[in-house]
C-alpha positions as CSV (number, residue, x, y, z in Angstrom):
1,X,15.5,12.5,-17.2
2,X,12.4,14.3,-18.1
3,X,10.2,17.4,-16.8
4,X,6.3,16.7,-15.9
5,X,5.3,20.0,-16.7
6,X,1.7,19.2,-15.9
7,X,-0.9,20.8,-13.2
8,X,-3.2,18.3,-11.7
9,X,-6.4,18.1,-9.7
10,X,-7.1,15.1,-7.4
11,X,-10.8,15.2,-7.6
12,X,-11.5,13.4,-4.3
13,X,-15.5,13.1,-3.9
14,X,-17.7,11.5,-1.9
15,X,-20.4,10.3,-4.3
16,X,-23.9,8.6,-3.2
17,X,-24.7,5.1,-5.4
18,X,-27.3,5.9,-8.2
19,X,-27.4,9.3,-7.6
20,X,-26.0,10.3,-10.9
21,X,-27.6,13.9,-10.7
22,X,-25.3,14.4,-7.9
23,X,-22.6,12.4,-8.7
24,X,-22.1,14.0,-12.1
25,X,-22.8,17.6,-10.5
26,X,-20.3,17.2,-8.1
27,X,-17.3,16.3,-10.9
28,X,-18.5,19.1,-13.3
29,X,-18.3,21.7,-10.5
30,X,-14.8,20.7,-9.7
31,X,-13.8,20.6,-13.5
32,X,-15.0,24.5,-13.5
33,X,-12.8,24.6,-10.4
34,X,-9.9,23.1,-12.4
35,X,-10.2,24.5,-15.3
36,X,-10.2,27.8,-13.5
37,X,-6.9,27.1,-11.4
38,X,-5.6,26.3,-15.1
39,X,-4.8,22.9,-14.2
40,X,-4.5,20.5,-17.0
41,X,-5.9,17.4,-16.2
42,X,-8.1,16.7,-13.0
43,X,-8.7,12.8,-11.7
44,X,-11.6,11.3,-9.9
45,X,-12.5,7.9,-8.3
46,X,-13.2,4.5,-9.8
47,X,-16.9,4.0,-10.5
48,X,-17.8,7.6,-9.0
49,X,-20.4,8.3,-11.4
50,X,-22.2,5.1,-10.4
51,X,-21.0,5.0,-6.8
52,X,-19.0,2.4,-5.5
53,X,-20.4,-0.4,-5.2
54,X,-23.4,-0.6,-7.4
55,X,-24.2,-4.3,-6.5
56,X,-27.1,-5.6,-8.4
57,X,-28.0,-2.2,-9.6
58,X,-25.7,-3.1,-12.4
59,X,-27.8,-5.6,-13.9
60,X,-30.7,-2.8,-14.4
61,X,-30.5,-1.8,-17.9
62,X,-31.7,1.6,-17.1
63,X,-28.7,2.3,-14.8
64,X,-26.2,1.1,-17.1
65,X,-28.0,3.5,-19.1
66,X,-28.0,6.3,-16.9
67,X,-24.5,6.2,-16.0
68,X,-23.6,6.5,-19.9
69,X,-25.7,9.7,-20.3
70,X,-24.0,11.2,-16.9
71,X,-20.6,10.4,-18.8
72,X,-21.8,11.9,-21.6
73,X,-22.6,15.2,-19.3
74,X,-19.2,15.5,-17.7
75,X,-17.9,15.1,-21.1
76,X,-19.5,17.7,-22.5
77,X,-18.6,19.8,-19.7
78,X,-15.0,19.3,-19.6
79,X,-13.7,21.3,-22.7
80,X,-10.3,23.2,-22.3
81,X,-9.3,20.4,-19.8
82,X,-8.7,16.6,-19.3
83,X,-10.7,14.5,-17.2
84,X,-10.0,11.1,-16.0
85,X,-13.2,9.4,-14.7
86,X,-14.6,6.0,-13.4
87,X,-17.9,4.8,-14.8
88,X,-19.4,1.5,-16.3
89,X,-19.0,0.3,-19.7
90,X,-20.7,-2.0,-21.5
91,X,-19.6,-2.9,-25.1
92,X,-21.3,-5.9,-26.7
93,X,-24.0,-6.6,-24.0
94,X,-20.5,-7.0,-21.7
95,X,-19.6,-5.0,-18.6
96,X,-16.5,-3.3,-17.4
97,X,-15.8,-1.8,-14.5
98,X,-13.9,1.0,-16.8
99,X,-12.4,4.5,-16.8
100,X,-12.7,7.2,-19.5
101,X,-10.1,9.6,-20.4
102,X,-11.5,12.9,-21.9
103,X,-10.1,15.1,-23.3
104,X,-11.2,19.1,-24.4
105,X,-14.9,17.4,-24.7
106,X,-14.6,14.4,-25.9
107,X,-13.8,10.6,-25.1
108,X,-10.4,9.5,-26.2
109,X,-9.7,6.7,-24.3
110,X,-11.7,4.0,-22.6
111,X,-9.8,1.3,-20.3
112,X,-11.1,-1.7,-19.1
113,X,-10.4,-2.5,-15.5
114,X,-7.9,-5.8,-16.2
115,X,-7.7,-7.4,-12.6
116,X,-11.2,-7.5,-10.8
117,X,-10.9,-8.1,-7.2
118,X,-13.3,-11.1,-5.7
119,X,-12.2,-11.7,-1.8
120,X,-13.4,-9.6,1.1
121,X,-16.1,-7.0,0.8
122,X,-14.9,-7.4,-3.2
123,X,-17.2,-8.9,-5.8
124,X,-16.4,-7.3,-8.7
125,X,-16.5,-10.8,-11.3
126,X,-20.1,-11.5,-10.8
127,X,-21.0,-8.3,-12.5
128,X,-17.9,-7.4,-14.8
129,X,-15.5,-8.9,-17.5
130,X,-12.1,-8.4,-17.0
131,X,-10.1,-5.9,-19.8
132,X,-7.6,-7.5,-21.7
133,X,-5.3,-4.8,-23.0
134,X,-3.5,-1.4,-21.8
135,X,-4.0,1.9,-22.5
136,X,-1.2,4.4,-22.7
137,X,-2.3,8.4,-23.6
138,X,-0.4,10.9,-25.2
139,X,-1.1,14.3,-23.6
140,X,0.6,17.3,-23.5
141,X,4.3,15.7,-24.1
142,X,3.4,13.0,-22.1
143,X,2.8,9.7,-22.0
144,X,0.3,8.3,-19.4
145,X,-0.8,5.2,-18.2
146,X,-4.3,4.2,-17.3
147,X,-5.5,2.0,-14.7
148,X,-8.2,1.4,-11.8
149,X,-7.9,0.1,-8.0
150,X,-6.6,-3.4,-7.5
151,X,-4.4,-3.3,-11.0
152,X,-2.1,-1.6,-9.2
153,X,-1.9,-4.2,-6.5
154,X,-1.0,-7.0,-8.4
155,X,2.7,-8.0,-9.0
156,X,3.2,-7.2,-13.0
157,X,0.3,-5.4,-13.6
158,X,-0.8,-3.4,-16.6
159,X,1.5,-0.3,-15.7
160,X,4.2,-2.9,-16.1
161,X,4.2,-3.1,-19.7
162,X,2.8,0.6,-19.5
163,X,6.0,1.8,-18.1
164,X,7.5,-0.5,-21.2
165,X,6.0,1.4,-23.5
166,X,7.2,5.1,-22.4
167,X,4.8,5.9,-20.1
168,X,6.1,8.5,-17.6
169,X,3.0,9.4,-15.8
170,X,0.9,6.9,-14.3
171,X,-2.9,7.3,-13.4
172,X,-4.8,5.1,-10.9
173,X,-8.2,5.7,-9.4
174,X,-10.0,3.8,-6.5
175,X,-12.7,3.0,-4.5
176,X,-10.1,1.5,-1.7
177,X,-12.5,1.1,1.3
178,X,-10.7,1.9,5.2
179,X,-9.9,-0.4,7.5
180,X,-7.1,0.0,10.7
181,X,-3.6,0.5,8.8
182,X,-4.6,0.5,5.1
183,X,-3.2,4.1,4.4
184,X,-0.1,3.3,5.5
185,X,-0.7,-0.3,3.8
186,X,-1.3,1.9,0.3
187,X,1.4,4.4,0.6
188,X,3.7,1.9,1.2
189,X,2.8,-0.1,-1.8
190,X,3.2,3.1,-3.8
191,X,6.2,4.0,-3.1
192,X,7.7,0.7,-3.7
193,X,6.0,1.0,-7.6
194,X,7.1,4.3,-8.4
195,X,10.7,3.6,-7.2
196,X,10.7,0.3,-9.6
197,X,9.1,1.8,-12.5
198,X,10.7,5.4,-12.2
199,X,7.8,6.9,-13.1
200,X,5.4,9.3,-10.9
201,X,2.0,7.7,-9.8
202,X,-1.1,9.6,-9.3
203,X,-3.5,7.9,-7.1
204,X,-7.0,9.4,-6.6
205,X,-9.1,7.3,-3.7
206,X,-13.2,7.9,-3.0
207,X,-14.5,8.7,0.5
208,X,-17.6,8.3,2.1
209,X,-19.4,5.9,3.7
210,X,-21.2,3.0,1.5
211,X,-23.8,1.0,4.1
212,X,-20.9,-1.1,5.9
213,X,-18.2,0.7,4.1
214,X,-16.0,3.4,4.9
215,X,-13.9,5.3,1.9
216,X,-11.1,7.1,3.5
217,X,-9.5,9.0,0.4
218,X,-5.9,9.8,1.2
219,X,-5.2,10.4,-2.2
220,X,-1.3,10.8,-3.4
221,X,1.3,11.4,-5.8
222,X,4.4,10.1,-5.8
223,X,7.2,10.9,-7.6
224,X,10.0,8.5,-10.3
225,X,12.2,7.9,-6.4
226,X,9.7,7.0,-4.8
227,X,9.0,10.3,-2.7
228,X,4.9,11.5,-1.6
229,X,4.7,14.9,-3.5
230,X,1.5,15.4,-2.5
231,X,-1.4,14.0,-0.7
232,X,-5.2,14.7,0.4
233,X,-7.0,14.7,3.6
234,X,-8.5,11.1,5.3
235,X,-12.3,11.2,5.2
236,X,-13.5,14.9,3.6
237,X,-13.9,15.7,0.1
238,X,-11.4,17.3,-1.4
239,X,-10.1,19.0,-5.0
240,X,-6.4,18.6,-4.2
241,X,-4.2,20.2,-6.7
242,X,-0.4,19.7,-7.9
243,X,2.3,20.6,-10.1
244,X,3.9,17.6,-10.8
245,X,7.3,19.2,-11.4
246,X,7.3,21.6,-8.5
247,X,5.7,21.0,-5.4
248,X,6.7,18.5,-2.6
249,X,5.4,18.1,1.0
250,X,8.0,17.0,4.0
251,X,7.1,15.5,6.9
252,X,4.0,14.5,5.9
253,X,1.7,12.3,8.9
254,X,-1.6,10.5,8.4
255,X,-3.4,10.6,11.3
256,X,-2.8,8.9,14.6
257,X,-5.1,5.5,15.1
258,X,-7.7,6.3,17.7
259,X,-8.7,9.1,15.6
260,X,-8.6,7.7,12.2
261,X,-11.1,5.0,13.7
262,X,-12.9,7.6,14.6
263,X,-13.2,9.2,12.0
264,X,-14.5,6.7,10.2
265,X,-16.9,6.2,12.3
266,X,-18.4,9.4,12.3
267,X,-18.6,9.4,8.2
268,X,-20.0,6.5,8.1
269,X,-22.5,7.0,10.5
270,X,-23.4,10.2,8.7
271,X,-23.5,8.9,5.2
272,X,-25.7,6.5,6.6
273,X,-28.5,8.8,8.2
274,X,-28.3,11.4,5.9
275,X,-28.0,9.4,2.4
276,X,-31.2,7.6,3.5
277,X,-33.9,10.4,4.2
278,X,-33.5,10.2,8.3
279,X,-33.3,13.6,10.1
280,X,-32.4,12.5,13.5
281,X,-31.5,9.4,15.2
282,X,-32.1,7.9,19.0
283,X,-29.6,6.0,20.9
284,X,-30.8,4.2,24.4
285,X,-28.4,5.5,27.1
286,X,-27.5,3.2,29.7
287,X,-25.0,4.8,31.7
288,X,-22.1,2.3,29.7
289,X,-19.2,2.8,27.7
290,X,-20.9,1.4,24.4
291,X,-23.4,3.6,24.5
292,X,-21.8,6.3,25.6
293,X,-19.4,6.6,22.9
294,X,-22.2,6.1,20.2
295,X,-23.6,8.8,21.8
296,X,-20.4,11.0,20.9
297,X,-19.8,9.8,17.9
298,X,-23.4,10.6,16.6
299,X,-23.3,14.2,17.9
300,X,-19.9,14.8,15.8
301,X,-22.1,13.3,13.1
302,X,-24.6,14.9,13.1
303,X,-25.0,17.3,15.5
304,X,-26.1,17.3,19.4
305,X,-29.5,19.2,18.0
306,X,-30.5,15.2,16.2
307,X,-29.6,13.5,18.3
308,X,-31.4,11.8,21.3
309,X,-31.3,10.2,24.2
310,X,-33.3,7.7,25.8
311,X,-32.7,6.2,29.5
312,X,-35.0,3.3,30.1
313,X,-34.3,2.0,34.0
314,X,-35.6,-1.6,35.3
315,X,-35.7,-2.3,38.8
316,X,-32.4,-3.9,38.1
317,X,-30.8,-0.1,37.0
318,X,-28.2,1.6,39.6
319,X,-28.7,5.3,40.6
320,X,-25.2,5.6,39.2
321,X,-26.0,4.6,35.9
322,X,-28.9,7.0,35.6
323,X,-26.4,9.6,37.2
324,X,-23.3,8.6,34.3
325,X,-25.9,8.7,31.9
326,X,-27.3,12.0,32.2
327,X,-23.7,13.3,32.7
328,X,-22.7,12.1,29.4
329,X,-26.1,13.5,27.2
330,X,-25.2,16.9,29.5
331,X,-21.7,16.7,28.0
332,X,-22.7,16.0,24.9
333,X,-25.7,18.6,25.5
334,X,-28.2,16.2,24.0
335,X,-31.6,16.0,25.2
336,X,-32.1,13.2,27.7
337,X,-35.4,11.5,27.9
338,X,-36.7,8.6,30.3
339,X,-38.9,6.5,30.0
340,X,-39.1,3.5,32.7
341,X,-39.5,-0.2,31.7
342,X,-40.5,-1.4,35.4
343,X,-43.9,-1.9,35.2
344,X,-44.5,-2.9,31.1
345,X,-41.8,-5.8,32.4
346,X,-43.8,-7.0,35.7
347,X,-47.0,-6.8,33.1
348,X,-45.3,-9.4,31.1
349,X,-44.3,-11.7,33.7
350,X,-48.0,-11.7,34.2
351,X,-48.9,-12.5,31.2
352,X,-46.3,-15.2,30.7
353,X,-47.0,-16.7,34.3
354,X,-49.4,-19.6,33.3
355,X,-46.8,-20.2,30.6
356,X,-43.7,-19.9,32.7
357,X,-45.2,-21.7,35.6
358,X,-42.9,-23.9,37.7
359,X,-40.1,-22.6,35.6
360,X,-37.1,-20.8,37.4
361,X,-36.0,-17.0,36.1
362,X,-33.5,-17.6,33.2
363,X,-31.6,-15.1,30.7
364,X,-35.4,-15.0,29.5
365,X,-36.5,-12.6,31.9
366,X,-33.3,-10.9,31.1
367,X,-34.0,-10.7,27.2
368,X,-37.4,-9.6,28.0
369,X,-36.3,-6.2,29.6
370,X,-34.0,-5.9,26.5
371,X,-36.7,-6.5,24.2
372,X,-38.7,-3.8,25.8
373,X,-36.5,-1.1,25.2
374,X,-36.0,-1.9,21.7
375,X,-39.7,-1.7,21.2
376,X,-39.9,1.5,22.8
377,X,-36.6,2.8,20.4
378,X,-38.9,1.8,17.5
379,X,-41.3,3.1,18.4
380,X,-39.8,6.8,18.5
381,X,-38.2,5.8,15.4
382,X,-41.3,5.1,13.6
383,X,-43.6,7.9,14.8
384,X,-40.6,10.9,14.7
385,X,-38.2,9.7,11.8
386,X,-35.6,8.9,14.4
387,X,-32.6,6.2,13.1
388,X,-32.0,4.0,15.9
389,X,-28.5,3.6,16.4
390,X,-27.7,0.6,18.2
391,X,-24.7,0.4,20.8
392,X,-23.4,-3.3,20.8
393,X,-19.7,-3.7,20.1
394,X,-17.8,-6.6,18.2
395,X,-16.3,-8.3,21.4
396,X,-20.5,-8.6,21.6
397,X,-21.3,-9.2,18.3
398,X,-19.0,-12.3,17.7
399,X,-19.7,-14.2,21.2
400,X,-23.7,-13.5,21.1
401,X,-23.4,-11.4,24.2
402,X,-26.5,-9.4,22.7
403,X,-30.3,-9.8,22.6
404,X,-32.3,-10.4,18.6
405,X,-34.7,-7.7,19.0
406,X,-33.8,-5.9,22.2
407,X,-30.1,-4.4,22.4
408,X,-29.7,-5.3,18.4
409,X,-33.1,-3.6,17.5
410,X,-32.2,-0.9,15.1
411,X,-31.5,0.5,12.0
412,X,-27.2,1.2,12.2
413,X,-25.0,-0.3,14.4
414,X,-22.3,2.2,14.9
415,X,-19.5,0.2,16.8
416,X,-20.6,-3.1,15.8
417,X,-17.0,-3.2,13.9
418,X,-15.1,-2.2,17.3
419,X,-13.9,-4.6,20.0
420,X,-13.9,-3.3,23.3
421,X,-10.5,-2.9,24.2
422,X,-10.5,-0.2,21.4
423,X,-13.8,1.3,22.8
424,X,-12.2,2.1,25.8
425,X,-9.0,3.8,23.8
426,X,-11.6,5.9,21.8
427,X,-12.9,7.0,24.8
428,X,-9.4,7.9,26.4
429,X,-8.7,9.4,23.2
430,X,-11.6,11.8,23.3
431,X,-11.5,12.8,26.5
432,X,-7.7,14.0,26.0
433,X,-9.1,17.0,24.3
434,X,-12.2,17.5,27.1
435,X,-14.2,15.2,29.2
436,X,-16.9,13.9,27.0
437,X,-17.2,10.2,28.3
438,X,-17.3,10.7,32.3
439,X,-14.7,8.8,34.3
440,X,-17.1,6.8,36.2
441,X,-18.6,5.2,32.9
442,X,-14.6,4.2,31.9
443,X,-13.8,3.1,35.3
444,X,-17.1,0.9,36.3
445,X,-17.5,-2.8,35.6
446,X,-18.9,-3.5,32.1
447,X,-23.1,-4.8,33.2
448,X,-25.7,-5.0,31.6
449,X,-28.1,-4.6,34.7
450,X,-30.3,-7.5,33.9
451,X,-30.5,-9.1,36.8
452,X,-28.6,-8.3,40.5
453,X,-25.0,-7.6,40.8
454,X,-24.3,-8.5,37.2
455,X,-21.2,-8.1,35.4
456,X,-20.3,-9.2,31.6
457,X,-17.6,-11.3,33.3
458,X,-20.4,-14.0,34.5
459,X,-20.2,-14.9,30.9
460,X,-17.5,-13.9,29.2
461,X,-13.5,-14.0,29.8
462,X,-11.8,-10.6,30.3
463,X,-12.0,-8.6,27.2
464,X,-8.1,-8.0,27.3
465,X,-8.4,-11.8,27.1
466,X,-11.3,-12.4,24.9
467,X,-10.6,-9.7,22.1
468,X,-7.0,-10.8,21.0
469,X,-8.7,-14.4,20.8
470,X,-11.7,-13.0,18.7
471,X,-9.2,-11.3,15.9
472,X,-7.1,-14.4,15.7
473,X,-10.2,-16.3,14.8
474,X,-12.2,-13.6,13.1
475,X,-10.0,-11.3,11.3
476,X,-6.6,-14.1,11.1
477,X,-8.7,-17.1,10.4
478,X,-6.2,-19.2,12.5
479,X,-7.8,-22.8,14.3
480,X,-8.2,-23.1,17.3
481,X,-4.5,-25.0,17.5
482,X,-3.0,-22.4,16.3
483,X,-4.7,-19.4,18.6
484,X,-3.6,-21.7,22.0
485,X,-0.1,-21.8,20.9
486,X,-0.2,-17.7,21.0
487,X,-0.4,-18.5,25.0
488,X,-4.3,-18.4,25.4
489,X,-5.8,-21.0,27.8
490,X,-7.0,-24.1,25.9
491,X,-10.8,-23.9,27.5
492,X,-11.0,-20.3,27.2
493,X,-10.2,-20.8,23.0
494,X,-12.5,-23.1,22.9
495,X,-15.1,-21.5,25.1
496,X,-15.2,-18.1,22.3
497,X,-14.7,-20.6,19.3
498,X,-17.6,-22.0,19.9
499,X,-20.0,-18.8,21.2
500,X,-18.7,-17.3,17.9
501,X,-19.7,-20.2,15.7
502,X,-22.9,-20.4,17.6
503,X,-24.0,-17.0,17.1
504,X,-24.0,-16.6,13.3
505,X,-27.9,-16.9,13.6
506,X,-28.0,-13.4,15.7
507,X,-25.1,-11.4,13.5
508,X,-27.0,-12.2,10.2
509,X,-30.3,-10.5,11.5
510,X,-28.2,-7.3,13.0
511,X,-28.0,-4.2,11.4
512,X,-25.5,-2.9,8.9
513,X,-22.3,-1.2,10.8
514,X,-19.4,0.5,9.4
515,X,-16.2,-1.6,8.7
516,X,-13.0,-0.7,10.5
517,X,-11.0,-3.7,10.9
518,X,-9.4,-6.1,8.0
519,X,-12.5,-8.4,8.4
520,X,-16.1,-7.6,9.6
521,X,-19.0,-9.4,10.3
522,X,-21.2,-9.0,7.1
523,X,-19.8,-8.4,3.2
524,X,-16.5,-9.7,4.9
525,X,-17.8,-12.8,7.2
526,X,-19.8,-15.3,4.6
527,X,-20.8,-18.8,7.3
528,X,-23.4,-20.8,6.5
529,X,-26.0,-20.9,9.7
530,X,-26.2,-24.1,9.3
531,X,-23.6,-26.3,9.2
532,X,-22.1,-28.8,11.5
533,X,-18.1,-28.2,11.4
534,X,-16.7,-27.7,14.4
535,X,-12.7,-26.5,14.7
């Protein structure tokens, strides 16, 4: 047996890529924080200084550059204390995604990330070497053990031979991005180390949102059995602070899945606007439950006073979508604007007429109206500063049931990583707490009001039907085989199979959208658009 008589801070921040003014600003506030609270060491994320993930700003000499003199800063700042910190090394022209340990001013201890993840949204060996060797730390009594993100995932890691050689603290830090379940995924995997290695593991996660990604922090320690000691908040920042050898937490919940999902919706949408200069943002309102719950989720975002709304009617649009629609920017109490597309289409047709002649209405006339309400979204994005947040969903996304340049005309697609089934259990969920989404919008048909009488159902197979199909192809990767032995109808399989495959023209000229599930079109989904296998 042995006594951690240490007091430590879980530095989780939310730190913006290349901003290393920030970035180092943030940690050296919450090391004054620490050292105040007379804690003895205090952890951050992997990579924070840099942000996670730098991408091809790596292979800039003056960032690798920068990043050393920010480490340099922190380290200067952090005497009296210990500091464990991500940033980027590079020793011998060589990078490595690496951690420094500091200690009362100085850099003891660098370690070199040893087990690089390259799958997913992952692409950490086209930029960085892998570290070849451990590094335990003697600090105040005790032995610690150093390590970053995925090293802990790997069966006999580096804290395996850590643990070997006496250490009885362990340290991990991460830039672990969210999808549905991965808390519970990482706590789980947690536990299970520090019961093998009896030893208690500190792990210190970013949040934030990162263009398509969403950090989630949930940071934790767990103690030598096994037990969560401690743990931080899902999606704020947080300085989280522990004494190793008395505090413990009972009962102990993340949060429930609707709202976790939306949680991270609502950081990433307001990462996104407000890390890239934008003040405001416009959504086009049509009386739906897509754009409807964009609508929601922007406000918690950013605020009802930036956000607004735009209803653009056809001849095609119901009175009851212009009345669910202003109901829901009334709820929201965002200001509603309208702005008619009636008579900009019919000058179109006329235009197009010698073209078109002797040619029968198609889903051309239909993308035409779409089109004419993303040029008029633009527009108001280009002459007020407004982010256009588009309102398509993934059900949407992956069949192609979506217009280039009308309905995915934008600059953020906000649900683009949500099937629809779990749009409409956000929308139960948030009207739980008060009616934000009107009843009407969650009851009515899903239409797009492109032409008479028209439901999404002309086209596409129920989306209690169609979604479970679209994750066992998407986010499973099973064949077609495979998905009609879970009891789907042969036809239908093959029906989405083939819209999904056909589409990949469309989802590579969308806009970025935050990540939710285990796979998402964009860093996750890498087809070629052309190719010629069929399943």
């Amino acid at each position: 047996m042995y006594n951690l008589l240490m007091k430590i801070g879980l530095g989780q921040i939310n730190p913006t890529v290349g901003d290393f003014n920030l970035n180092s600003a943030k940690i050296i506030d919450l090391i004054e924080e620490a050292r105040h609270e007379k804690a003895d060491l205090v952890v951050f994320p992997e990579l924070c200084l840099t942000g996670y993930p730098p991408e091809d700003l790596l292979l800039k000499p003056k960032f690798i550059a920068d990043n050393r003199l920010a480490l340099e800063k922190v380290a200067k700042a952090a005497g009296g204390i210990a500091v464990y910190v991500g940033f980027v090394h590079q020793e011998k022209g060589v990078l490595y995604n690496a951690a420094a340990f500091i200690e009362d001013g100085k850099v003891k201890e660098i370690y070199h990330k040893m087990n690089l993840p390259n799958y997913g949204v992952f692409d950490e060996k086209r930029y960085f070497l892998e570290g070849n060797k451990c590094s335990i730390i003697s600090y105040k009594g005790l032995k610690i053990g150093l390590g970053v993100c995925e090293d802990i995932w790997v069966e006999k890691g580096p804290y395996e031979e850590e643990i070997k050689k006496g250490a009885q603290l362990i340290l991990n830090i991460n830039a672990s991005p969210y999808h549905v379940g991965k808390i519970k995924e990482r706590e789980e995997l947690l536990k299970r180390r520090a019961k093998k290695y009896k030893a208690t593991f500190v792990y210190v996660n970013m949040v934030g949102g990162q263009d398509e990604l969403v950090f989630d922090g949930g940071s934790m320690v767990f103690d030598r059995r096994g037990n969560l000691i401690a743990a931080c908040d899902q999606f704020r920042e947080e300085l989280l602070f522990v004494d190793l050898d008395k505090d413990r937490i009972t009962g102990w919940q993340w949060l429930e899945e609707p709202e976790e999902i939306y949680r991270a919706l609502v950081l990433g949408v307001k990462d996104y606007v407000i890390k890239n200069g934008f003040s405001e943002a416009v959504i086009g309102l049509s009386g739906g439950i897509d754009s409807a719950l964009t609508l929601a989720i922007a406000v918690e975002a950013l605020g009802k006073d930036r956000v607004h709304a735009v209803f653009m009617p056809s001849e095609y649009t119901s009175e009851q979508s212009y009345r669910d629609a202003k109901k829901a920017a009334e709820n929201l109490g965002v200001e509603f604007a309208e702005i008619p597309i009636k008579a900009v289409f019919s000058h179109y047709l006329e235009a197009l007429n010698p073209n078109f002649k002797g040619k029968p209405a198609d889903i051309t006339e239909e993308n035409l109206q779409a089109r004419i309400r993303g040029n008029y979204l633009m527009a108001l994005s280009n002459k007020l500063n407004w982010l256009v947040l588009t309102t398509g969903n993934k059900s949407e996304m992956s069949t192609g049931y979506c217009t280039l340049y009308g309905d995915m005309a934008g600059g953020f697609a906000v649900i683009k990583d949500v099937p629809k089934t779990t749009v409409y259990r956000l929308a139960d969920w948030l009207n739980k707490k008060q009616t934000v989404i009107p009843e009407a919008i969650i009851k009515r048909a899903p239409t797009a009001e492109l032409k008479p009488n028209q439901t999404d159902q002309d086209v596409l197979p129920p989306y209690e039907i169609l979604d479970p199909i679209m994750q066992a192809y998407v986010e499973d990767n099973k064949s077609v085989k495979e998905i009609v032995a879970l009891g789907f109808d042969a036809k239908i399989v093959e029906k989405i199979v083939a819209m999904i495959d056909r589409s990949e023209y469309k989802r590579r000229q969308a806009p970025p959208g935050p990540r939710i599930t285990p796979r998402a079109f964009g860093k996750d989904w890498r087809v070629p658009i052309t190719n010629h296998f069929k399943e």
